[in-house]
KOLLUM-983644 format. One record per residue (C-alpha): residue number from 1; x, y, z. Coordinates in nm, 4 decimals. Example, Ala and Ser with C-alpha at 12.3 -4.5 7.8 and 13.67 -1.06 7.14 Angstrom:
residues 2
LODREN, 1, 1.2300, -0.4500, 0.7800;
LODREN, 2, 1.3670, -0.1060, 0.7140;
end
This chain:
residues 327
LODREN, 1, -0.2246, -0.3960, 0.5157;
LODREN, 2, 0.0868, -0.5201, 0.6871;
LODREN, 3, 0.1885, -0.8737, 0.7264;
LODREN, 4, 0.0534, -0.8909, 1.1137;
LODREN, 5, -0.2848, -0.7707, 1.0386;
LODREN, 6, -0.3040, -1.0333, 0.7100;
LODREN, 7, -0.2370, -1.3026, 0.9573;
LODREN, 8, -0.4952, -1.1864, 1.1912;
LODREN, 9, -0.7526, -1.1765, 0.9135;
LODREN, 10, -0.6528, -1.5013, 0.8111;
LODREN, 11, -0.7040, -1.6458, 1.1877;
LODREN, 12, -1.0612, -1.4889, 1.2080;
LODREN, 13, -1.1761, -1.6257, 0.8782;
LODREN, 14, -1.0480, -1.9380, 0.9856;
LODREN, 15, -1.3117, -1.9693, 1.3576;
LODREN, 16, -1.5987, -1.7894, 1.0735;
LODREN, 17, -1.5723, -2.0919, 0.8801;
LODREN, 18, -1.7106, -2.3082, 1.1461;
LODREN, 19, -2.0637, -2.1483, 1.0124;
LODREN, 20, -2.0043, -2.3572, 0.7305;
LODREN, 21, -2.2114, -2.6831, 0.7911;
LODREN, 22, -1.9584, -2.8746, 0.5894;
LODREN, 23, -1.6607, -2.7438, 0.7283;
LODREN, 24, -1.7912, -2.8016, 1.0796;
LODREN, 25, -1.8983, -3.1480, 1.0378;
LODREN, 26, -1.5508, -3.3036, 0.9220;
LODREN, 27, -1.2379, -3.2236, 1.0935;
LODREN, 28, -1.0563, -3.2610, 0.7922;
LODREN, 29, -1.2259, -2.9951, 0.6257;
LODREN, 30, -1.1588, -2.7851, 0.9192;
LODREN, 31, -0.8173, -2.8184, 0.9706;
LODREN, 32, -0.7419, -2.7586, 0.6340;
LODREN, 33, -0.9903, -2.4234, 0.5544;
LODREN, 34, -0.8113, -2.2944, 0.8504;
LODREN, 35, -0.4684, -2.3784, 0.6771;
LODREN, 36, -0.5889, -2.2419, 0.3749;
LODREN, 37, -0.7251, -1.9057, 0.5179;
LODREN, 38, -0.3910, -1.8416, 0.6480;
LODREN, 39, -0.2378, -1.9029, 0.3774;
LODREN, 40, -0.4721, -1.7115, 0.1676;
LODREN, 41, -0.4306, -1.4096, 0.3740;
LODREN, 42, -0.0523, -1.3733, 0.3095;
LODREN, 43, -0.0020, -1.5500, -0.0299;
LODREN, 44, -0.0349, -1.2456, -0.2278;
LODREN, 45, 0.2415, -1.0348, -0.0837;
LODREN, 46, 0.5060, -1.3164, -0.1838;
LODREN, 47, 0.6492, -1.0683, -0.4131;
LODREN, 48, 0.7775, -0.8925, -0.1297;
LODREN, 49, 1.0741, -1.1160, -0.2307;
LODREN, 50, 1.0724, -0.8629, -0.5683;
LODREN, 51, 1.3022, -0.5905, -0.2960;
LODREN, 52, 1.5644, -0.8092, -0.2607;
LODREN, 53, 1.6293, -0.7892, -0.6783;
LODREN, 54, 1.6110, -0.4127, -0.6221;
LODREN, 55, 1.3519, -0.1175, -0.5106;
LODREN, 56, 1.3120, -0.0181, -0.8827;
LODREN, 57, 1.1208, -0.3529, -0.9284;
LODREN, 58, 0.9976, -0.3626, -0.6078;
LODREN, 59, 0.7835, -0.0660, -0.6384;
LODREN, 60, 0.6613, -0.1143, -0.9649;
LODREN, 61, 0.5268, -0.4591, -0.9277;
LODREN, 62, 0.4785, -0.4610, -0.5255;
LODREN, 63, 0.0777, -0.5409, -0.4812;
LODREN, 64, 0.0789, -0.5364, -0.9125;
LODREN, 65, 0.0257, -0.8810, -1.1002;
LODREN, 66, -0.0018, -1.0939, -0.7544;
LODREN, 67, -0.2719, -0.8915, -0.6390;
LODREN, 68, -0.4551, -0.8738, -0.9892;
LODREN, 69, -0.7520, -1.0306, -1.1042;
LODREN, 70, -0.5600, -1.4078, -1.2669;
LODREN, 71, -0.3840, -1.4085, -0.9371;
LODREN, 72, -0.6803, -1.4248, -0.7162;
LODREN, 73, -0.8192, -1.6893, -0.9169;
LODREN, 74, -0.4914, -1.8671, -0.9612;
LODREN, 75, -0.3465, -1.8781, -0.5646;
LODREN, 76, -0.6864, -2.0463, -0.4271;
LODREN, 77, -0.6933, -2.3091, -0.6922;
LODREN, 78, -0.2897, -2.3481, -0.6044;
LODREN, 79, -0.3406, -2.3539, -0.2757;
LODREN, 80, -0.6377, -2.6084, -0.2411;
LODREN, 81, -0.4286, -2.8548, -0.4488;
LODREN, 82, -0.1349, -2.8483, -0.1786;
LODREN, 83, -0.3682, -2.8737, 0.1042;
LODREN, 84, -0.5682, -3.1265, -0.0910;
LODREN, 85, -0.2931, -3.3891, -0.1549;
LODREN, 86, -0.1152, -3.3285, 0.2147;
LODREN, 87, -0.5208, -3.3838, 0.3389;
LODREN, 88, -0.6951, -3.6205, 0.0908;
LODREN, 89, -1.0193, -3.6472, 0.3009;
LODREN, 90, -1.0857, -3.3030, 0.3090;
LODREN, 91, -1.3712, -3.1614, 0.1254;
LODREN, 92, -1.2019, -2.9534, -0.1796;
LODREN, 93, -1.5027, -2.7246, -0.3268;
LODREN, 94, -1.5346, -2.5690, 0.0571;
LODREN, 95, -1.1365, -2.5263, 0.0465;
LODREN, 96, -1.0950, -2.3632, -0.2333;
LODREN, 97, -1.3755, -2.1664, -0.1286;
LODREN, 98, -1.3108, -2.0333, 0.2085;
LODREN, 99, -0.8934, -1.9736, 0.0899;
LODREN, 100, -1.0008, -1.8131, -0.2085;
LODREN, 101, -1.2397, -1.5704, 0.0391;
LODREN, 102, -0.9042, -1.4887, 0.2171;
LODREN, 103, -0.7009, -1.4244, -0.0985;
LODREN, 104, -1.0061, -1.1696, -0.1796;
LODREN, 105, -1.0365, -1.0179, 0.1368;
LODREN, 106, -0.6894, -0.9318, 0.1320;
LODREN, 107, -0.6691, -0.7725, -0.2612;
LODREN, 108, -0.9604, -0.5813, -0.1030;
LODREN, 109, -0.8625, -0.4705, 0.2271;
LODREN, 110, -0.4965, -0.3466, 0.0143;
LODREN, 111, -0.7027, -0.1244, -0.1730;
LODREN, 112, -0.7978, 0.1204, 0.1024;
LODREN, 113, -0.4607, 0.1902, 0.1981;
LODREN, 114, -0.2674, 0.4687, 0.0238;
LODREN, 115, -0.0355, 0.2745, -0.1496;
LODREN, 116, -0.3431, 0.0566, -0.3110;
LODREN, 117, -0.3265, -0.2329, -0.5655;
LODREN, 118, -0.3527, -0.3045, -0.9391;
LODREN, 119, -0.6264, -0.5033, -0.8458;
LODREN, 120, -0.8536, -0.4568, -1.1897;
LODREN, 121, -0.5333, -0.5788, -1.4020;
LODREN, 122, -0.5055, -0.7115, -1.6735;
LODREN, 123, -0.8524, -0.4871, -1.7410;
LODREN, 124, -0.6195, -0.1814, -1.6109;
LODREN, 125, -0.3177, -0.1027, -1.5022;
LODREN, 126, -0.4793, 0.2364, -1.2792;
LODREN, 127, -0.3230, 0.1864, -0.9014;
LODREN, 128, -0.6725, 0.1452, -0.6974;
LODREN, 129, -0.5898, 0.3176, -0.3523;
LODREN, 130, -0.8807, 0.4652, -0.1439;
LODREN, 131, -0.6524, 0.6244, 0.1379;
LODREN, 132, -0.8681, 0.5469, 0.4606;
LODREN, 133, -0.6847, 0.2880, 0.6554;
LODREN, 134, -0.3257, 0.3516, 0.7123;
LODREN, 135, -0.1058, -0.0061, 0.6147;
LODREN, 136, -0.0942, -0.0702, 1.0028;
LODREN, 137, -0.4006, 0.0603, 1.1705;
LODREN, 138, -0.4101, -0.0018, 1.5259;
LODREN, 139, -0.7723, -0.0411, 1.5951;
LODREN, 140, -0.8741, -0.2646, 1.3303;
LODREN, 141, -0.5488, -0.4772, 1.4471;
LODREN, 142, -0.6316, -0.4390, 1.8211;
LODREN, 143, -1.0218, -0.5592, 1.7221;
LODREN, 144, -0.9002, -0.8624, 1.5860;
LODREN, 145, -0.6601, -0.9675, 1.8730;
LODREN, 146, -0.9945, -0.9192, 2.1237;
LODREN, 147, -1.2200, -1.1511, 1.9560;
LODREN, 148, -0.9330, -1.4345, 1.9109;
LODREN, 149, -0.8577, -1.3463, 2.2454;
LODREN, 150, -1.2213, -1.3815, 2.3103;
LODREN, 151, -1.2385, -1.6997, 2.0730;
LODREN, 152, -0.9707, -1.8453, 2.2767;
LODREN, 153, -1.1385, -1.8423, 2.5959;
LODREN, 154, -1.4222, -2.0586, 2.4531;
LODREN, 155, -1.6618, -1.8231, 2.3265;
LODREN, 156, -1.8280, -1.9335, 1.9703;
LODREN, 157, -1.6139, -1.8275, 1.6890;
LODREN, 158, -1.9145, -1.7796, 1.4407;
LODREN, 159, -2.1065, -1.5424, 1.6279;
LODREN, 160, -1.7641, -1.3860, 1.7921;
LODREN, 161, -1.6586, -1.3472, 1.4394;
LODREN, 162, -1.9585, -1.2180, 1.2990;
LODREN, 163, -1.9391, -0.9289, 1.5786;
LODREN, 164, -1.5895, -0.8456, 1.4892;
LODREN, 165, -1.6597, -0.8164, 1.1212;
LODREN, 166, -1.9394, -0.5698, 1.1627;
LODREN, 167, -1.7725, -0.3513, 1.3968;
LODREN, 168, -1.5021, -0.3456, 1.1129;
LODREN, 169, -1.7536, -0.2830, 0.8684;
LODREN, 170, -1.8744, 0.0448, 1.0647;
LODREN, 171, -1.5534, 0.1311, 1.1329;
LODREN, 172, -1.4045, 0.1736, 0.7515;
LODREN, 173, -1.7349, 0.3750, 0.7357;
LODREN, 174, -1.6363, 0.5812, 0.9657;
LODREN, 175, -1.3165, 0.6346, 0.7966;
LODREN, 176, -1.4810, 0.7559, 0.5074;
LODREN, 177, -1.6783, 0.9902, 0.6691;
LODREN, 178, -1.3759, 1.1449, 0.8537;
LODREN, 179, -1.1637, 1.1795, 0.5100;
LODREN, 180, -1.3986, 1.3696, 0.3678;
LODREN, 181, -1.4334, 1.6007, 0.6577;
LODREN, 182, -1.0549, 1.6500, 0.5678;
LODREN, 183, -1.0566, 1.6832, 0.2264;
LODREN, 184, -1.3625, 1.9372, 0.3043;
LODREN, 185, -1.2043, 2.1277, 0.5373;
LODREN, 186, -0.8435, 2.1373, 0.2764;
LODREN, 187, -1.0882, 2.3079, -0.0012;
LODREN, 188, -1.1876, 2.5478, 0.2289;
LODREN, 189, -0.8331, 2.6394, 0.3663;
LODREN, 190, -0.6923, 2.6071, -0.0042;
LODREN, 191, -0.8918, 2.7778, -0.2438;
LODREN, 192, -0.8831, 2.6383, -0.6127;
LODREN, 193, -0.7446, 2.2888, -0.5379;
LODREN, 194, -0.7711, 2.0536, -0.8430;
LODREN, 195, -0.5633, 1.7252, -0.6813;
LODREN, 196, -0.5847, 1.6363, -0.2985;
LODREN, 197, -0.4693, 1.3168, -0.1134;
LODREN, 198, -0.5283, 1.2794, 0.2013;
LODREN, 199, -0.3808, 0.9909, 0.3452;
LODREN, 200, -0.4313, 0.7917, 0.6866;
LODREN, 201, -0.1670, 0.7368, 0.9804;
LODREN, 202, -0.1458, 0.5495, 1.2923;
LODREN, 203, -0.3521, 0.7900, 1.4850;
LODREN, 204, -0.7021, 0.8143, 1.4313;
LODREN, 205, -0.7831, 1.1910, 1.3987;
LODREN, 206, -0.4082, 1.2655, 1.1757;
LODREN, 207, -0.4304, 1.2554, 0.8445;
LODREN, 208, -0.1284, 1.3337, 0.5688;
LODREN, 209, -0.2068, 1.6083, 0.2496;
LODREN, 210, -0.0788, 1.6594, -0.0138;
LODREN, 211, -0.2677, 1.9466, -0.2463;
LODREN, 212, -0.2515, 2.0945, -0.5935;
LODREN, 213, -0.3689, 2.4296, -0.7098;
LODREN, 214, -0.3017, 2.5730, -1.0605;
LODREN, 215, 0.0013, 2.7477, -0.9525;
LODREN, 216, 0.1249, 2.5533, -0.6369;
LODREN, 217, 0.1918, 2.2645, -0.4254;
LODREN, 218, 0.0988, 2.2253, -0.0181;
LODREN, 219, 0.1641, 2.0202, 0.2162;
LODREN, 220, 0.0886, 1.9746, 0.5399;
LODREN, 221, -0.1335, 1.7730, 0.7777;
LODREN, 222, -0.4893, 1.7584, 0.9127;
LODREN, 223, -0.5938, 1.7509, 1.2982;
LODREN, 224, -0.9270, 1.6630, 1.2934;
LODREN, 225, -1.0695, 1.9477, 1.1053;
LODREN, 226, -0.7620, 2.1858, 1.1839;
LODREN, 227, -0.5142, 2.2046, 0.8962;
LODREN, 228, -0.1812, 2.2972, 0.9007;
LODREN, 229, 0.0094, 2.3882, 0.5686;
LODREN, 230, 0.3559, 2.3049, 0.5956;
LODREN, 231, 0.5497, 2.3494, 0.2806;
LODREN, 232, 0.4035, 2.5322, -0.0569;
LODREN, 233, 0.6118, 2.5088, -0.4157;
LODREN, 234, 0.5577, 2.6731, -0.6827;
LODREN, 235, 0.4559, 2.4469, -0.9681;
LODREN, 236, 0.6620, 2.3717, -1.2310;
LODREN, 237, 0.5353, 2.2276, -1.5656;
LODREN, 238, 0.7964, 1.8726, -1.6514;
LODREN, 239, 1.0722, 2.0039, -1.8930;
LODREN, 240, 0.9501, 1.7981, -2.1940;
LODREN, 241, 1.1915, 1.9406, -2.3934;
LODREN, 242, 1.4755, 1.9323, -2.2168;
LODREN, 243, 1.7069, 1.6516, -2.3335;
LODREN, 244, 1.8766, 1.5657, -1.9687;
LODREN, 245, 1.5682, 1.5409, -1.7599;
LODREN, 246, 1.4121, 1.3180, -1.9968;
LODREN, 247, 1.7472, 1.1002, -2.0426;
LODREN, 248, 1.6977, 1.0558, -1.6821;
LODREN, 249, 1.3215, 1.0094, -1.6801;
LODREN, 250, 1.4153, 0.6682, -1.8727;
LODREN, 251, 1.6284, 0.5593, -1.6044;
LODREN, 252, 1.4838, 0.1986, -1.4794;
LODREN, 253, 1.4551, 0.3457, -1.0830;
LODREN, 254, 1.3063, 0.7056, -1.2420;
LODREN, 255, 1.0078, 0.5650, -1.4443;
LODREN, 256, 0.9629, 0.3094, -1.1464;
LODREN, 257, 0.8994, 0.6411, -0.9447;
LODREN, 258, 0.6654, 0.8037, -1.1620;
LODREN, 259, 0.3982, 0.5159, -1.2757;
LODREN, 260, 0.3728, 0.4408, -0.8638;
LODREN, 261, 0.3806, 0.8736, -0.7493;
LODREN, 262, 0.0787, 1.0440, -0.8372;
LODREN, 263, 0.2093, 1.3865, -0.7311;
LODREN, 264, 0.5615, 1.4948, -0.6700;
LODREN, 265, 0.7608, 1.7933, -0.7452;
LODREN, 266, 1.0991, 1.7261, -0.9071;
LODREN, 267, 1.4588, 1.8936, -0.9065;
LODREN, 268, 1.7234, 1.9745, -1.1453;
LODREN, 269, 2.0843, 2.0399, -0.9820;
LODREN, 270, 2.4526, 2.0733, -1.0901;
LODREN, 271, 2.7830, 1.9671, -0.8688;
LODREN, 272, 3.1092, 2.0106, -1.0761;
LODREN, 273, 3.0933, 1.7335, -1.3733;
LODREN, 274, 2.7176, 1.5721, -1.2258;
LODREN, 275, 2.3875, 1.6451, -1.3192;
LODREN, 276, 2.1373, 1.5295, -1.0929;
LODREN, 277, 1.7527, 1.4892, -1.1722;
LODREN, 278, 1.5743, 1.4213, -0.8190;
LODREN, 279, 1.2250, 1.3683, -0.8275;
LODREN, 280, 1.0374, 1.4086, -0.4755;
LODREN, 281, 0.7155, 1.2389, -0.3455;
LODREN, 282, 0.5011, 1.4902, -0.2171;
LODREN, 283, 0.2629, 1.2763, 0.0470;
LODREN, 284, 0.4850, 1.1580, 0.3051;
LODREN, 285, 0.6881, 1.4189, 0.4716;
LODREN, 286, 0.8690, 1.3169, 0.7867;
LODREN, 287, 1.0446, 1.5582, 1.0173;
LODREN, 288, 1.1109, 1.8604, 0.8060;
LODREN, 289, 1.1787, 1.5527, 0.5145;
LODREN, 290, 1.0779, 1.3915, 0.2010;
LODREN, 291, 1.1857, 1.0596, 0.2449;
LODREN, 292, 1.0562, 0.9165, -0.0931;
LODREN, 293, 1.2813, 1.0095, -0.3859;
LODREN, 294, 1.4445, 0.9075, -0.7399;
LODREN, 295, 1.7410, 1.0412, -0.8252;
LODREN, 296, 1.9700, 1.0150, -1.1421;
LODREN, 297, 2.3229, 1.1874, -1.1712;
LODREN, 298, 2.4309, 1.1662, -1.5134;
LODREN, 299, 2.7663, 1.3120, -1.7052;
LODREN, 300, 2.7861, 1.6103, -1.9122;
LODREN, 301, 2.7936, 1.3193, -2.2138;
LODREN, 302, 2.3889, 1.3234, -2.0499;
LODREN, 303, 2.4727, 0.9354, -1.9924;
LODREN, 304, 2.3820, 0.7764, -1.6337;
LODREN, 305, 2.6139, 0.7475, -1.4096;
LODREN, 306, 2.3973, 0.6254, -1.0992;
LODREN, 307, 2.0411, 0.6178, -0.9683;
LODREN, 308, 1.8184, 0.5513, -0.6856;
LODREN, 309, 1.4580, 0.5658, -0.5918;
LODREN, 310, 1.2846, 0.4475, -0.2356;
LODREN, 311, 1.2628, 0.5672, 0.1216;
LODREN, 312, 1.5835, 0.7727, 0.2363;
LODREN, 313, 1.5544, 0.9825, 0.5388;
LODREN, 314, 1.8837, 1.2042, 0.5382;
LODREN, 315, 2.1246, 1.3741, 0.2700;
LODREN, 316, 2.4047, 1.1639, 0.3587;
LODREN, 317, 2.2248, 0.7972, 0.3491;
LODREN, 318, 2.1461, 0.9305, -0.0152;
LODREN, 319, 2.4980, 1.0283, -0.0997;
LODREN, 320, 2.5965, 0.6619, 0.0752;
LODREN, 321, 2.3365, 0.4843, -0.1802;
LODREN, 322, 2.4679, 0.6619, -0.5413;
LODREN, 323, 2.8371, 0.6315, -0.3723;
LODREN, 324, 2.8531, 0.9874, -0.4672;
LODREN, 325, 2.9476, 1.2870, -0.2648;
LODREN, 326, 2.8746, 1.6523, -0.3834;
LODREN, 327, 3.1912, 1.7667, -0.2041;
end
């Protein structure tokens, strides 16, 4: 989820916590669970800070080892001893457990976007991503803000919180059911499909697909039950043997690329002395575009020259980022 709904989270676990005897009996206790919630809600997205080394890293450890299985034991125990020694009376065992509730509930809520988590490391390394709730959803955002809304006008946070959490609860049911009306309705329109993803947006009823047959590659989008192919490649086996595409498939922003894309179609092209290997994420076309790409331009010596992979959404932005120019 995004950072604004994490914080929201974190604010609602914080009032559900008063149905905790011991947390509403001592002030100190309260004032630091809700510290701790909040803190729990956001802490495991601090390798956001990974994008400012570069996108290559980024993507391959974004919602990886801070979102795995030591790291949702380690940041409540972390946590609680901050909060502990800055608030000595407070009761720890209830800390540690309400903040290590809201460093769950966010590894889990992550894992029904469709970027997902490597939540089950170190027992695997498989990206976990269910694909029902887009990373801002509107309505589950919008739910929260009316019961701290309500919350703020004096209404009790337990049973306000309570309500909140089960309308959520029906809601990512709901979700489910209406992905796989749209994955339905895909087999239907594309006969012979052995890979689908659909993936959520903003708006309730839109939905993103991306489809494999034997032979092909769609794309498109889904209106309720209505879909609407957009783009179809033919499918090309990867050129195993061919010595330049894998030179460039061991380029540090190229195998970034392909352990976080499950399906993408990739590109081989010449200009004058460059080679250039572009590999193209197939689920989130914008505009006419595929804004999610790697691409290596190496020398006729099959050495790299330059690379890139992350979210470009023109030809000459791309050209701006390798400092290369086809011309």
């Amino acid at each position: 989820m995004d950072t604004g709904t994490h914080i929201v989270m974190g604010i609602a676990l914080g009032g559900l916590a008063a149905a905790d005897p011991v947390v509403a009996s001592h002030p100190a206790t309260m004032t630091a669970v809700f510290a701790g919630t909040i803190i729990g809600s956001q802490i495991p997205d601090i390798d956001t800070v990974l994008k400012l080394r570069s996108n290559a890293i980024y993507i391959r450890h974004h919602r990886g080892a801070t979102h795995s299985i030591p790291a949702v034991l380690f940041w409540p125990l972390l946590i609680t001893a901050v909060l502990g020694l800055i608030m000595p009376s407070a009761n720890i065992l209830h800390l540690w457990l309400w903040t290590f509730l809201a460093v769950f509930l966010h590894v889990f809520v992550d894992i029904f976007n469709s970027y997902g988590t490597q939540a089950l490391r170190p027992i695997s390394n498989r990206w976990i991503a269910l694909g029902v709730i887009n990373t801002f959803d509107p309505i589950i955002f919008g739910l929260h803000l009316v019961a701290l809304m309500f919350w703020a006008f004096g209404t009790d946070p337990v049973w306000t919180m309570s309500i909140l959490y089960i309308v959520v609860f029906f809601y990512y049911v709901l979700r489910f059911i209406v992905q796989g009306a749209v994955k339905h309705a895909v087999r239907n329109t594309i006969p012979g499909t052995t890979h689908i993803i659909v993936a959520p947006t903003m708006r309730f009823f839109q939905w993103r697909i991306a489809a494999d047959t034997d032979t092909h590659h769609y794309v498109g989008r889904a209106y309720g039950r209505s879909i609407n192919i957009y783009d179809k490649f033919q499918k090309m086996e990867l050129p195993k043997s061919n010595e330049l595409f894998q030179t460039a498939l061991k380029d540090k922003n190229l195998s970034a690329f392909v352990s976080f894309s499950p399906l993408y179609r990739w590109e081989i092209n010449e200009y004058g002395e460059i080679y250039e290997v572009r590999l193209i994420d197939l689920r989130y076309r914008s505009n006419d575009y595929y804004p999610f790409v790697a691409v290596a331009h190496l020398n006729h010596k099959l050495e790299v020259v330059n690379s890139y992979t992350g979210w470009i959404f023109s030809e000459d932005k791309l050209r701006k980022k390798l400092d290369f120019s086809h011309n």
